[in-house]
C-alpha positions in Angstrom: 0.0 0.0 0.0 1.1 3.2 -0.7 -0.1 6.8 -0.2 -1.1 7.7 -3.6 -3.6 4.5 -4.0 -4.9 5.5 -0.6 -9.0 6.7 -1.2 -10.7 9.2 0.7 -14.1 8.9 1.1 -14.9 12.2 1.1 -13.9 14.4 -2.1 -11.4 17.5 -1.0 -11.2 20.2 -3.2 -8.1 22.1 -3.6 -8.6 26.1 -2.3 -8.3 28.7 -4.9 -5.5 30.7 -5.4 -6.0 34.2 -6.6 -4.2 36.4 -7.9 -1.5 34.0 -9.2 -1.3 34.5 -12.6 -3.6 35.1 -15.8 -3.6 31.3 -16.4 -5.0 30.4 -13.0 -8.7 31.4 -14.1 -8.7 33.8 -10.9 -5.4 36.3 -11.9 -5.0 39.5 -12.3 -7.9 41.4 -10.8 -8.5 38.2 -8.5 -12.2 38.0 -9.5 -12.9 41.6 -8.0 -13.3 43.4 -11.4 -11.8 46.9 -12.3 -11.1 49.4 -9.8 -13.5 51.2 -7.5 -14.0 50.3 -3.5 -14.9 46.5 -3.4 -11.7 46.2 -5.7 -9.3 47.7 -3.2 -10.5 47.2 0.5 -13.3 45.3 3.0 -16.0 47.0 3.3 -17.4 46.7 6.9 -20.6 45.7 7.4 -22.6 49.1 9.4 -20.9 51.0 6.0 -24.2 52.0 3.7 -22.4 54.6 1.4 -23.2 57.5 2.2 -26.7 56.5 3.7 -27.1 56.7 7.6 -26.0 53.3 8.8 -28.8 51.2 10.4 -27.1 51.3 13.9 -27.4 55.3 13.8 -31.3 55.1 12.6 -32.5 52.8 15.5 -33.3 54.7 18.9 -31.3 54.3 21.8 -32.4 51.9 24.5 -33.5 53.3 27.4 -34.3 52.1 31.2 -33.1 49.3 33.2 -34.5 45.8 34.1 -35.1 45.2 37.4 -33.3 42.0 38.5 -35.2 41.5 41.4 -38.5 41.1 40.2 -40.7 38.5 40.7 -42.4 36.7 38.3 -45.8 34.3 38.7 -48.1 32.6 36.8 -51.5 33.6 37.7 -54.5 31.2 38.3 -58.7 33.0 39.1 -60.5 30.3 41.3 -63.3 30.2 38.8 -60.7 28.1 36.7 -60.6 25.5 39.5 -63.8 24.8 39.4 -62.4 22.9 36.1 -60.8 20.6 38.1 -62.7 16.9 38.6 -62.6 14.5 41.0 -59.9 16.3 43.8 -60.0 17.6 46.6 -56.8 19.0 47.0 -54.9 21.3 44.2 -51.2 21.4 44.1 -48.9 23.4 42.0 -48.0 19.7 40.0 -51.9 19.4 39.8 -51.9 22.7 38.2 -48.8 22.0 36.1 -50.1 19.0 34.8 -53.6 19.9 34.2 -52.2 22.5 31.9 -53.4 25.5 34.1 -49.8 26.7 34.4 -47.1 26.0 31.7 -43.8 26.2 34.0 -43.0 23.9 36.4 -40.1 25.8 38.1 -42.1 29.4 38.5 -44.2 30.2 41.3 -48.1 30.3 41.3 -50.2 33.1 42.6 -53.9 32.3 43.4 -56.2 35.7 42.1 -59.7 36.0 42.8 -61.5 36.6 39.7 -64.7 34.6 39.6 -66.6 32.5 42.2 -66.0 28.8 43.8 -68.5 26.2 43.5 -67.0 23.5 45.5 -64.7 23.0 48.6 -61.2 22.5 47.8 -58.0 22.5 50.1 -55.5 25.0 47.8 -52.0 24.9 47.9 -50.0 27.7 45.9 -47.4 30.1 46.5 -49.1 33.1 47.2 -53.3 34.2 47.3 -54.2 37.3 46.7 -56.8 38.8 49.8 -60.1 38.2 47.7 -59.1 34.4 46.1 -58.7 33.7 49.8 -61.6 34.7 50.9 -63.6 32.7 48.4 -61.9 30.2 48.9 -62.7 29.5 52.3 -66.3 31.1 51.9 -66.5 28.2 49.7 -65.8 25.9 52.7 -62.2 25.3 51.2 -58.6 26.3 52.7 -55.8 28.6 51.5 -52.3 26.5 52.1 -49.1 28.7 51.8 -46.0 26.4 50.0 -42.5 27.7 49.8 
């Protein structure tokens, strides 16, 4: 075996060299044409000839974001009337039922709308009024860290 009768499997090409000579299909003017900008120097990419470059157009960004803030995913007890067959609703429940789509962010309990049934609730945080209709509703409101 030698190295010449050696066959790759995949196909290299051989990389182009311009500028070498008329007979090298790429001499000369090295496949730039005649004269002008793009013949003698990289343009950089913000450049729009004369026009004012994108970067200059767009408005500057303004504010901050506040890295302490806390974000929830907010439930109304007239969706748990939804649920069937529990008695007690967890943030899994919740998760799984496809009332919350994170598992890892914590739920807040609002009270939009009215509770038909008792239920023992367990979420992160209730706001004053879900509370309240929750136990009006002969239910309880359970805290989870």
């Amino acid at each position: 075996m030698q190295i010449h009768n050696i066959k790759v499997e995949y196909p290299r090409r051989k990389k182009r060299r311009i500028g070498r000579g008329i007979g090298s299909g790429k001499g000369k003017t090295a496949g730039r044409g005649t004269k002008g900008q793009k013949a003698r120097e990289k343009i950089s990419l913000h450049m729009e000839g004369g026009q004012t470059p994108l970067h200059l157009r767009l408005p500057k960004l303004k504010g901050f974001k506040n890295p302490f803030k806390k974000e929830w995913q907010i439930v109304n007890v007239k969706d748990l009337n939804r649920i069937k067959g529990v008695e007690e609703v967890t943030p899994q429940l919740l998760f799984e039922r496809g009332f919350v789509k994170e598992k890892d962010i914590p739920i807040k309990i609002l009270g939009e709308g009215e509770l038909k049934k008792p239920l023992l609730v367990k979420a992160h945080a209730f706001s004053f009024s879900a509370k309240e209709k929750i136990e009006k509703a002969g239910g309880k409101a359970e805290v989870v860290s």
